[in-house]
Each structure stands twice: as structure tokens, then as C-alpha cells.
PLY file of the C-alpha trace (Angstrom):
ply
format ascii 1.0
element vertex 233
property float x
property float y
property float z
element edge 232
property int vertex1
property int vertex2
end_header
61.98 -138.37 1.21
62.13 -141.59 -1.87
58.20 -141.34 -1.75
58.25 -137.84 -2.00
60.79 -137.93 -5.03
59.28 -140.71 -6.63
55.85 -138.92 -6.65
57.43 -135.63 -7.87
59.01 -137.36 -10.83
56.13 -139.51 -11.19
54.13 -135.58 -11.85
57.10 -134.53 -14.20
56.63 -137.41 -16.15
53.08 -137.53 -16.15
53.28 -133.15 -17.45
55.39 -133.92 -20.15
53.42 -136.63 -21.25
50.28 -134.27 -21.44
52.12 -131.14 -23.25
53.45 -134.13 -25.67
50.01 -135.43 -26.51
48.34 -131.96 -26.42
51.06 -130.96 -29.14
50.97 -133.77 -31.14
47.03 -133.07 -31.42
47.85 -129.46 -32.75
51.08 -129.82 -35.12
52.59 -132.55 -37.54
55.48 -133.99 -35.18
57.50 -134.83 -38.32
59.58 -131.93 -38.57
59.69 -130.00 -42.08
62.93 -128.69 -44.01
63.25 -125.17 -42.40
63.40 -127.41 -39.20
66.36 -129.02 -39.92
67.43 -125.47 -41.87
67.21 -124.22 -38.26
68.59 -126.89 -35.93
71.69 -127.46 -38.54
74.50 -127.60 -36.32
77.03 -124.93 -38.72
75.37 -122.07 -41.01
72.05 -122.58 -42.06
72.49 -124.05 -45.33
69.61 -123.18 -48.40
68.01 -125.99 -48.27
68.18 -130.06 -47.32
70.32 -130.94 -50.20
73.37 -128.99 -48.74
72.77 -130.40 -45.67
73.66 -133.76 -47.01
76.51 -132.64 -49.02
77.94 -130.41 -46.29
77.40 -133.85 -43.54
79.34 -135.98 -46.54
82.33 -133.28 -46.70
82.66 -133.78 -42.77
83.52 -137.74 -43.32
80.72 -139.14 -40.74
82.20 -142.15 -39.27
80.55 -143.89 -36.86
81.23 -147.12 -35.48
82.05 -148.19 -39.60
85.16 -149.65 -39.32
84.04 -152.78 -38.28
85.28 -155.12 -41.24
88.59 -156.04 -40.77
89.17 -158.81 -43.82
87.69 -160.52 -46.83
86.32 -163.35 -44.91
84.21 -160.52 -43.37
83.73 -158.93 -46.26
82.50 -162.04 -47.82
80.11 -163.51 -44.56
78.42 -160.08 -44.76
77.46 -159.70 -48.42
76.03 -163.06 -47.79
73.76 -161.60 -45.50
73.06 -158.72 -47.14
71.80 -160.81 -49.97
70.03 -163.00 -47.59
67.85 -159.58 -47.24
66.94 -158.81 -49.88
66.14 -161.92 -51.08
64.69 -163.82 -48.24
63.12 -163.30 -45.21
65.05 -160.95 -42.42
65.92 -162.52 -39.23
64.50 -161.12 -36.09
66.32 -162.90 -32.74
67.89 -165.00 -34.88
64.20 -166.60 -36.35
62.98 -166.18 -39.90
60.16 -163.43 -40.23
58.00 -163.49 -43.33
56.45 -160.18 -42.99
56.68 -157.98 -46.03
56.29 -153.97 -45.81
54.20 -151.96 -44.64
53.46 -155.39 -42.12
56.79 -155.88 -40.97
56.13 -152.27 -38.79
53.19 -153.75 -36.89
52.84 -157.11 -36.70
54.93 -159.36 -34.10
57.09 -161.53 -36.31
56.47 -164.91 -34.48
52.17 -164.44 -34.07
51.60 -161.73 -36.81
48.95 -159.95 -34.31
49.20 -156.49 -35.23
49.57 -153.20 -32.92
47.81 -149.91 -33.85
50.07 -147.43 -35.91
47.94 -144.34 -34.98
47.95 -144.11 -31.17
50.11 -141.72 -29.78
53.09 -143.13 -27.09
51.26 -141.42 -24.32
47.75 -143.27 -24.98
49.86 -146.53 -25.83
49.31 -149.77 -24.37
52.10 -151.77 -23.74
50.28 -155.65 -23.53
48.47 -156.91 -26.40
44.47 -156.88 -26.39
44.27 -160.48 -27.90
45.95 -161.64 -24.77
46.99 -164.80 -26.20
50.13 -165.28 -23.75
52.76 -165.27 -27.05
52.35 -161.50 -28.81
55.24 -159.68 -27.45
55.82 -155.99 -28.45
59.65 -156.76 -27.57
60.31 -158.54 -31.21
58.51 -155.80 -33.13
60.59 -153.36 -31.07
63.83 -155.35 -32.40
62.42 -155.26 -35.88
62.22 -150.72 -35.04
66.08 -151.10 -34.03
67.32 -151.36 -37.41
70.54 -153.59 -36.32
68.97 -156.54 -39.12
69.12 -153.87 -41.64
73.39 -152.90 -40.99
74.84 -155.94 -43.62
73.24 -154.20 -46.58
75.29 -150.97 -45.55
78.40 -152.69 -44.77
77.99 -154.69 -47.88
77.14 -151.72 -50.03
80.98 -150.69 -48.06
82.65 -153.45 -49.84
81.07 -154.10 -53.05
79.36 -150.18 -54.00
76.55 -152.04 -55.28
73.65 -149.95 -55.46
71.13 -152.73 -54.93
72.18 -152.87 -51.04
71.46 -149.44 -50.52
68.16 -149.40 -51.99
67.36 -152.16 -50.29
68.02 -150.39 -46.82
67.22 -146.59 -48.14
63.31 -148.59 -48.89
63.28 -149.64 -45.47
64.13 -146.59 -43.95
61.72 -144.51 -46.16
59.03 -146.90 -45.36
59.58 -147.03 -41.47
59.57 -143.07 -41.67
56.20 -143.00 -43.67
53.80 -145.94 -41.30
55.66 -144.69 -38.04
55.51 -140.82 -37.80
57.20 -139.49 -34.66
55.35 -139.92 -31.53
52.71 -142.48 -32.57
52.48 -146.07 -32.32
55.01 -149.15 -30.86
58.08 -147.88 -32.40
58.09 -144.31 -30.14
57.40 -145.51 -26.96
60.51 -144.82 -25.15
63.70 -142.75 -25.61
66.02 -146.01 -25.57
64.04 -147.93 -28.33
64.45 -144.22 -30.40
68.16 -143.79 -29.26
68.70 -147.58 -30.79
67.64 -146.89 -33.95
69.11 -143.43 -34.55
72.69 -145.11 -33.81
71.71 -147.92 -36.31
71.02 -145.23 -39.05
73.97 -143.37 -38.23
76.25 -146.36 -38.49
74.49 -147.01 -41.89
75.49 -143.82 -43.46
78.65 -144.19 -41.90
79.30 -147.31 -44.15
77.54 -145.63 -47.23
79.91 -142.91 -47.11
83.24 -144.82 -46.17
84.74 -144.64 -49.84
83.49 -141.88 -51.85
82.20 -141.42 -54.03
79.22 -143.16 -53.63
76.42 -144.78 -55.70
74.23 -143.82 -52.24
71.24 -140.78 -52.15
71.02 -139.88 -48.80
67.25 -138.91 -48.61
65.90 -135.46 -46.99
63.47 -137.09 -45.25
65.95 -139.32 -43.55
67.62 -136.11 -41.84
63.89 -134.65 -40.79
63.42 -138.01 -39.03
66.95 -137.71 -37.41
65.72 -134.92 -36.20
62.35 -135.72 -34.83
64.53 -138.69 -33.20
66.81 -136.17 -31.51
64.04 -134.37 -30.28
62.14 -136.92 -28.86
65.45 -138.29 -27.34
65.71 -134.72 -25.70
62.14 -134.72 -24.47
61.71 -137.63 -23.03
0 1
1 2
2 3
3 4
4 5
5 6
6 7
7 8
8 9
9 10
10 11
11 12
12 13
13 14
14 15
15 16
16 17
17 18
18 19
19 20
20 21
21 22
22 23
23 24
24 25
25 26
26 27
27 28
28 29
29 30
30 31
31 32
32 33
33 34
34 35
35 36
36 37
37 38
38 39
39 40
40 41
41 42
42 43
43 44
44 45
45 46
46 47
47 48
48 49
49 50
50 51
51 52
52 53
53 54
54 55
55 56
56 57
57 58
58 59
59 60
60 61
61 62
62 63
63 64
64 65
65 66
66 67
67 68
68 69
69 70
70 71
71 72
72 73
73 74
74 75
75 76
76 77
77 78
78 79
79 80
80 81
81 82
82 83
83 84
84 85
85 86
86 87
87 88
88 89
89 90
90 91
91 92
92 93
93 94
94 95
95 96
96 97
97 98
98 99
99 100
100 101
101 102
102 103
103 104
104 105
105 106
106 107
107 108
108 109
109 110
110 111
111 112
112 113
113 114
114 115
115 116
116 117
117 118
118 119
119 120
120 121
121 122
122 123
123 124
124 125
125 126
126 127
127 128
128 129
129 130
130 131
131 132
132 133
133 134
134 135
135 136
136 137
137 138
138 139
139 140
140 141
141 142
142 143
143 144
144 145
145 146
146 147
147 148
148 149
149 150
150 151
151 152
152 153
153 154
154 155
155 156
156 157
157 158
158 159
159 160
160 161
161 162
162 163
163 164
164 165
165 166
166 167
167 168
168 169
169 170
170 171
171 172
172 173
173 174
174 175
175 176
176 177
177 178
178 179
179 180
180 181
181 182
182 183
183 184
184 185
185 186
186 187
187 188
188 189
189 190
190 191
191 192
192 193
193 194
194 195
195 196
196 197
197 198
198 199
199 200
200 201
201 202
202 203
203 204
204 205
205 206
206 207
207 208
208 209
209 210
210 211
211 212
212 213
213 214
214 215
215 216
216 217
217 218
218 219
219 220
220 221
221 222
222 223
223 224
224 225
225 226
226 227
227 228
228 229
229 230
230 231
231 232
């Protein structure tokens, strides 16, 4: 009976994967304004722009009230600064990598993985086979958690340089990694990660309106295509 389970969701799997490839061959997987216009949880608003002002009038909040004093306050504007002008840390080491890069390249051995392949046709282990490139550290650099001091500074201080910093980030993650292709969207727990990451961002950018921070369209089509993927797989 555990064979004959494991083999029938070893076939489910092994379906979805196909319809996701054969789909992803046919139509742009980053979804377009009328699909958010559709999927919008309330009325569907005119266009993207009332999206984000409707999501602001609800007060997102989540996970955001996690400074409690100034000495926090204080710690985490020194990181934020430490991002912007230095390099980020990834597991706590120093990574030099400068965008687009920092998407595809392991921080410690700066081997790079293809941006192009789709998840399906992905391969886990690095061709070089040099023993060090590990596609875990480039999937901590897709989590986003590095990137939460410059929203939880931008809480404290409103300084618009912190959220530029992160909104460039997040614009340039959405334009090398569209959904479905390459290391970043190879499993629904590495996607999950990263959509709570950018949720607790916005959290912090909207804490204390009003707010020097834009939330970009784009970043609510790739919300979406995270959701979806989430769903799928």
C-alpha cells in the first residue's frame, strides 16, 4: 500500500510538473495587471494603483512590530546602513556580489547557476562539481530576510534612502528571476519564504503613515505569481 502511494504521488507530481513546463513554454508566467484586477481579494479595483491604496487603507501588519526600544531602533539602522553601503551578509559571511550577480552566483565561490531554465528542467548540483558551490546560500540570498533592516529602519527614521535601497532589490530580483525559471523557483517553501519576507517589509513601510514609500505594481504581480506557484506546487 506505501509503494503504491508513493508511486501515485510520485505520477501527480511528475503531471504537474509537465502541464507547468508545457505552460510556461506557451504564456509569460509573470502575471499582468488585469491578473491581479481579477484575483483582488474585494471589488475589482480600475487599475494597480488602487490596489495599493486600497491594501494601505486596510493597515497590513504583518509580523512589524518587532522593535520594541531605541537600542533596537538604533542596532537596526546600523544595519540598514551596513546595506547599503557595504557588502550584505549571507549566513552571517560578507558577500561582494553586486546586482544583477548577487541572483546567480553562490556568494562564497561566485560559480553562477543558469537564470533561464525552468524549475522542472532544473538541476539541483552544480556542473563545475568543485565540492564547495552550494545552491543553499544563493537560496538564502532569494529569501529576502538580509534585506528586512532597511524596512524596519525606514520604520524608525522615514528615510527614503532605506526604501529605495530595498524597493531596487526587489525590482531587480523580479526582473532576472521571472516566475518559474531558474534557482530561486524551485520549490514552494523557498517561494513561501520570500513572499513572508516582502510582506513583513511593507508591513514596516506602512507602520506610520504617511509614508515617503511607492509600493511598486510590479511588486503585487509578483505576489501574485508567488501565490500561485505556492498553490500549484
Amino acid at each position: 500500500m506505501k509503494l503504491a502511494h508513493k508511486i501515485l504521488n510520485r505520477l501527480r507530481r511528475e503531471t504537474r510538473h509537465a502541464v507547468a513546463f508545457a505552460r510556461a513554454q506557451m504564456f509569460d508566467t509573470q502575471p499582468d495587471e488585469n491578473d491581479v484586477l481579477a484575483a483582488w481579494h474585494k471589488h475589482p479595483p480600475s487599475n494597480l494603483r488602487a490596489c495599493v491604496e486600497e491594501w494601505i487603507a486596510d493597515k497590513p501588519c504583518v509580523f512589524a512590530d518587532d522593535l520594541k526600544n531605541s537600542e533596537d531602533a538604533q542596532k537596526v539602522c546600523g544595519e540598514a546602513d551596513r546595506l547599503i553601503d557595504g557588502p550584505i551578509l549571507i549566513l552571517q559571511a560578507p558577500c561582494s556580489l553586486k546586482l544583477p550577480a548577487l541572483w546567480h552566483c553562490d556568494p562564497l565561490t561566485g560559480q553562477s547557476w543558469p537564470a533561464k531554465v525552468h524549475f522542472t528542467r532544473f538541476k539541483v548540483f552544480h556542473p563545475s562539481g568543485d565540492g564547495l558551490t552550494d545552491i543553499r546560500r544563493l537560496w538564502e540570498v532569494g529569501r529576502f530576510g538580509w534585506a528586512l533592516p532597511l524596512a524596519r529602519a525606514f520604520s524608525v527614521t522615514n528615510d527614503p534612502k532605506y526604501a529605495k535601497a530595498w524597493s531596487d532589490y526587489v525590482e531587480s530580483f523580479i526582473k532576472e528571476n521571472p516566475p518559474e525559471f531558474g534557482s530561486h523557483w524551485l520549490n514552494a517553501m523557498e517561494v513561501a519564504l520570500r513572499a513572508i519576507q516582502w510582506c513583513r517589509a511593507i508591513s514596516h513601510f506602512f507602520r506610520n503613515p504617511p509614508s515617503a514609500f511607492s509600493l511598486q505594481p510590479s511588486i503585487l504581480s509578483s505576489l501574485l505569481a508567488h501565490g500561485r506557484y505556492i498553490r500549484a506546487h
